[in-house]
N, C-alpha and C positions, 0 to 999 in steps of 0.2 A: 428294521429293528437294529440289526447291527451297526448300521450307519450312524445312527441317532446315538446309541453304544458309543460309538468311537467319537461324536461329537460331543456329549455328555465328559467323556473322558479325558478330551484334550480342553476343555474349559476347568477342568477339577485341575489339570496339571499347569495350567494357566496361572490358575488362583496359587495353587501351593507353590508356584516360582516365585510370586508375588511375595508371599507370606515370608515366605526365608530371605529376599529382600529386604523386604522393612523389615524383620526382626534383626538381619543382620544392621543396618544403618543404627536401627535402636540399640543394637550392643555397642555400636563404634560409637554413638553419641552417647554415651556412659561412662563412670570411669575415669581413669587418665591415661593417657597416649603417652609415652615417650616416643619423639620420633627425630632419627637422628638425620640432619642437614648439612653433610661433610663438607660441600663443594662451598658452602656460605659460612662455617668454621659456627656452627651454633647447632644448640638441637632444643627444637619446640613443645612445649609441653601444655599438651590441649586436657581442658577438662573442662565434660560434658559436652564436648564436641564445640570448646570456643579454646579459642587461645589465649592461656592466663600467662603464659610467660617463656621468653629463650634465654637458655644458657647461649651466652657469646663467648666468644674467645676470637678477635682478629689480631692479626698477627702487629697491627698497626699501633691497637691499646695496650697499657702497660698492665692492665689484670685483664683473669674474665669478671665477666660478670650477668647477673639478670635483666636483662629488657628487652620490650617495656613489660611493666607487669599492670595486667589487667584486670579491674573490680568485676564482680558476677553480672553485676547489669552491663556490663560494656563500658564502661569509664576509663582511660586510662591514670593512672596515679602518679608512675612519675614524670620527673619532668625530662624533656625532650634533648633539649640541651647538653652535649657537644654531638650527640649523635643524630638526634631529628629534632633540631631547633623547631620552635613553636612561637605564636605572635604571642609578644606580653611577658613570654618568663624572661626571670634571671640568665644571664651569659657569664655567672660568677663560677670561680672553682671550679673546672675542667677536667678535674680528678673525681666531680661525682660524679655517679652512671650508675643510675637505676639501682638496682641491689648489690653491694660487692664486701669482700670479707679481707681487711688487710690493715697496717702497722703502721708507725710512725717513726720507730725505732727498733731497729731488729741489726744487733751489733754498729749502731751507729749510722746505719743506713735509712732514709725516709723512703718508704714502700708506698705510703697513705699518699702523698703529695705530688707524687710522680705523674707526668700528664706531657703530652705535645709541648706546653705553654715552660716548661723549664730547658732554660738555654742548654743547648751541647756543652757547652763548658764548664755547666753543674753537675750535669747527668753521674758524676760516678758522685757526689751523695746520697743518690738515689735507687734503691731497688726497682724490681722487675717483678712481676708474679706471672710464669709462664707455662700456659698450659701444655701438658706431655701427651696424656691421652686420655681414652671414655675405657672405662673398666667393665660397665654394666650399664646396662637400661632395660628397665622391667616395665612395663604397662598392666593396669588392672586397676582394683579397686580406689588403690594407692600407686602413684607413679616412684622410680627409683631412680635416679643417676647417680654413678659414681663415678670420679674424675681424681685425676694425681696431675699435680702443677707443682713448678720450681720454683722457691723462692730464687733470685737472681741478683748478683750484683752488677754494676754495668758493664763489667767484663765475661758476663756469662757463666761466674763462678757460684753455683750452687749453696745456697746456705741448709735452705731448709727443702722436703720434701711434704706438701699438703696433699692427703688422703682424703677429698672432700665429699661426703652423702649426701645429695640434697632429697628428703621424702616428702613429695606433691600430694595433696590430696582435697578434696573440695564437697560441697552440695551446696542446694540452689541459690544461696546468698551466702558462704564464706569460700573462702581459700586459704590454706596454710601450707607454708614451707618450712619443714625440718632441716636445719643446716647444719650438720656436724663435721667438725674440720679438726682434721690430727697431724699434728706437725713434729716430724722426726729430724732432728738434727744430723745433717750425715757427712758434712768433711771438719767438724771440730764443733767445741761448745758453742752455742748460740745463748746471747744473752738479750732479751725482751726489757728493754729502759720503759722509765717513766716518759707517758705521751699521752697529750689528749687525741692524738689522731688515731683513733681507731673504734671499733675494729669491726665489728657487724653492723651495717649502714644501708639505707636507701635516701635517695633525694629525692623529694616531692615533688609534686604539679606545683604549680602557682596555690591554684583552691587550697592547698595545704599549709601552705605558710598563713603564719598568724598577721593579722593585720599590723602594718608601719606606717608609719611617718617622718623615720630619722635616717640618716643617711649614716651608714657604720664603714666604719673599716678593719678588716680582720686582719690576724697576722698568723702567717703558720710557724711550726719551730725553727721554721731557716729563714726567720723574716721576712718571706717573701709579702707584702702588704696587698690584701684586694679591696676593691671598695665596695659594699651596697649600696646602690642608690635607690632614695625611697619613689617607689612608681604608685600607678594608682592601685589602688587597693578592692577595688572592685571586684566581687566576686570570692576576696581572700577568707577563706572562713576555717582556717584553723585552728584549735588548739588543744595544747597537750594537758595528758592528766597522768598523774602517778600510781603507784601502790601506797605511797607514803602521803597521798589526796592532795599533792602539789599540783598548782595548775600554771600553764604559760610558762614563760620564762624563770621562775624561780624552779622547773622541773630540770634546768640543766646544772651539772656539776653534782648532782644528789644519787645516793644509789639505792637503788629498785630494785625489784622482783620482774617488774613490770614498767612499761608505759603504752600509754593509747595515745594515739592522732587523730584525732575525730574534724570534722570537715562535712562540705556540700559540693560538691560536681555535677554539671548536669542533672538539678533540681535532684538529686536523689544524696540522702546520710550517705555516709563511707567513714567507715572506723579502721584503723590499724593498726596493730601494736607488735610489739618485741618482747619477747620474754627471754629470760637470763636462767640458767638454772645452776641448783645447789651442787651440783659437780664441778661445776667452772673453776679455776683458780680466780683468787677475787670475787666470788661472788659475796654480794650481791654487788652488781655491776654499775659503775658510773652511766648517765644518762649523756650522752652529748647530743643531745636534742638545741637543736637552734630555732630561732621565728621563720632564719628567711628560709626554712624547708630541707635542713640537713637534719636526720634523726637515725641517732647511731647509740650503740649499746659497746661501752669499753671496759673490759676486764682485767684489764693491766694497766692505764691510768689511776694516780692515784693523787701523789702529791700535787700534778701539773691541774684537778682541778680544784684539789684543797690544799692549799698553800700550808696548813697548818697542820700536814699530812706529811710521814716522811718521805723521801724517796723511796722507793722498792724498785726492786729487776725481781726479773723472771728467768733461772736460766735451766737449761734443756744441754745436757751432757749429750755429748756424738753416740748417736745410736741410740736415744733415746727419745720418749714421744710426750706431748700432751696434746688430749682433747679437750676441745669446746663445744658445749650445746648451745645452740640457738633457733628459735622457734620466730616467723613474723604468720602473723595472722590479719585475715585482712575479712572484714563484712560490709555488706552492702543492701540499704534498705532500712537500717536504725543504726541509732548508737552502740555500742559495745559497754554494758555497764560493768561497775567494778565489781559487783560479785562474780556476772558471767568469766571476766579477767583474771580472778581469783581462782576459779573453777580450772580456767586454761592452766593453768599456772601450775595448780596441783597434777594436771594429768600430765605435761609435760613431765614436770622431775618427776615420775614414777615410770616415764616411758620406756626409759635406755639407762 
């Protein structure tokens, strides 16, 4: 009898090892993980036990920044290019990289444009955005990073100090990242010019650009000329929509509450949008939404994309700060309609 007893007992202690196993995996596959990856200069941010997306920061690129970021079904969104080329996309503009938060003018300095692809002997028009350190990282319902980066001129001289929040959180078909970025001035005034290069951004996959057939050529504010070439279009199924129910290409230069990217990857809908909120300076915010897969939200462009608009600066006294909200939202499985978009919209500006 006692034998059977102690076999009885070490099968019960069996099962309940078991049990606190799987419930433990079930709690780690919940939630969101902050997990921080010193030795690779990034920290990954898993929800539901997949990975939606890394804070980068190498010491090689001129910002950090998000990538890649990943839709709920597994799709990646953007596009691969300058850091893991993919067959068939764009090899334009080397300054986009996945999700990233930066300027065109910041005391006369280009922050936005800054890239490998600009000669040594330009380099001091151009800023730096360089990461210092990780302040916090929380894991749970809702993931937290917070990080402080220097703006930079190319002599390493400090303009600005960026306090940046990013809050993760997700279920079974969305993702959203809260980005709130506070920028203190700390060795003299800083003054924010008129620029359409800015400032909360992600570059798409191919699937996300809207269908072409022309061959463009861009120019950024230091004339540097790139060219689009129109490739095949197969597969390309994106387009944008407003708050203002602008669709396509008349969505860019107009200012929103809102815009959605709506698209097909891997036979499955994928929507995404940016919301702008009513604390911003400038809001409601210019759209620099593009076809070929740049879609960015600027709250200090003004005149540069309404010509008929005055010039404005932005300036920020030494020792002084401003914040910006910004929210991207991303579903997978249907479209994102505009009331749902609306809906976001309202709970964002009441959040912070």
């Amino acid at each position: 009898m006692n034998r059977i007893l102690i076999i009885r007992g070490f099968f019960i202690l069996v099962f309940l090892a078991s049990e606190m196993i799987l419930n433990a995996q079930s709690l780690k596959d919940t939630g969101v993980r902050i997990i921080r990856v010193d030795d690779k200069h990034k920290v990954d941010v898993i929800v539901n036990g997949n990975l939606f997306t890394s804070y980068q920061y190498p010491v090689n690129i001129e910002k950090p920044f998000l990538f890649p970021v990943i839709a709920p079904n597994g799709s990646v969104i953007t596009r691969g290019y300058p850091i893991e080329p993919r067959k068939g996309e764009r090899t334009d503009h080397p300054h986009h990289i996945g999700i990233w938060f930066n300027y065109g003018d910041v005391n006369g300095l280009d922050f936005w444009n800054n890239s490998s692809a600009i000669p040594a002997e330009k380099k001091d028009s151009y800023g730096h955005i360089v990461h210092q350190k990780i302040v916090k990282t929380v894991s749970g319902e809702k993931g937290i990073l917070e990080v402080v980066s220097n703006w930079d001129d190319n002599k390493g001289n400090a303009l600005l100090t960026e306090k940046t929040l990013y809050i993760f959180s997700g279920d079974g078909n969305s993702r959203t990242i809260d980005h709130i970025s506070t920028l203190t001035a700390i060795n003299g005034p800083v003054i924010i010019g008129d620029s359409k290069e800015g400032m909360f951004a992600i570059r798409v996959d191919r699937a996300f650009e809207m269908p072409s057939n022309e061959s463009l050529i861009f120019t950024d504010d230091k004339g540097n000329p790139t060219k689009i070439k129109a490739i095949d279009n197969e597969g390309v199924t994106g387009m944008y929509t407003s708050s203002r129910g602008l669709k396509g290409d008349s969505v860019w230069g107009t200012r929103n509450d809102w815009v959605i990217l709506s698209g097909a990857k891997d036979n499955v809908t994928i929507t995404m949008g940016i919301f702008d909120n009513p604390k911003n300076p400038g809001y409601p915010a210019y759209a620099h939404a593009r076809g070929y897969g740049l879609f960015s939200f600027n709250n200090f462009g003004q005149n540069s994309y309404d010509p008929k608009q005055e010039k404005r600066s932005y300036k920020i006294e030494k020792g002084q700060s401003v914040t910006l909200y910004h929210r991207f939202y991303l579903q997978s499985g249907s479209e994102l309609t505009a009331d749902k978009a609306n809906e976001i919209f309202q709970e964002f500006s009441k959040a912070y």
